[in-house]
C-alpha positions, 0 to 999 in steps of 0.5 A: 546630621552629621559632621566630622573635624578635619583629618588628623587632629579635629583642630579647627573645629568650631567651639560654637555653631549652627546648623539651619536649613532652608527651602529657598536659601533665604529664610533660614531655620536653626534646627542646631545651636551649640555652645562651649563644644569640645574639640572631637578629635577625629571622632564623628559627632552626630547632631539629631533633630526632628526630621524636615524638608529642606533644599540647603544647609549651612553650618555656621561657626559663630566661634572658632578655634585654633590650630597647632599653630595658633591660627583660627580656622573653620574646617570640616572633614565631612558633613552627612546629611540623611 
């Protein structure tokens, strides 16, 4: 999977997250957990994992970061899933 942080600056993505699937959208499984990530700028981060069937996805931000202007928001340019 992949994921890209907001255009122009990468603020605003989250410093800690997880990445689950579901096949019913109730139970979820963890195929990602980050912890202490640095802000990628605009650059594409890829997260691999064993391949699995799945219907959903959700990226869950459990500690966010902050704007230019000291504001905390969760953002994402674009999430790819393959």
């Amino acid at each position: 999977m992949d994921l890209t942080a907001r255009t122009g600056s990468g603020y605003c993505f989250p410093s800690e997250f997880a990445i689950s699937v579901s096949t019913n959208g109730t139970t979820w499984t963890n195929l990602v957990l980050e912890t202490g990530y640095d802000n990628p700028n605009t650059t594409l981060q890829r997260f691999p994992f064993t391949p699995t069937t799945a219907q959903y996805i959700r990226v869950t931000a459990t500690t966010l970061t902050q704007d230019n202007l000291g504001n905390y928001y969760f953002q994402l340019d674009q999430l790819t899933a393959f």
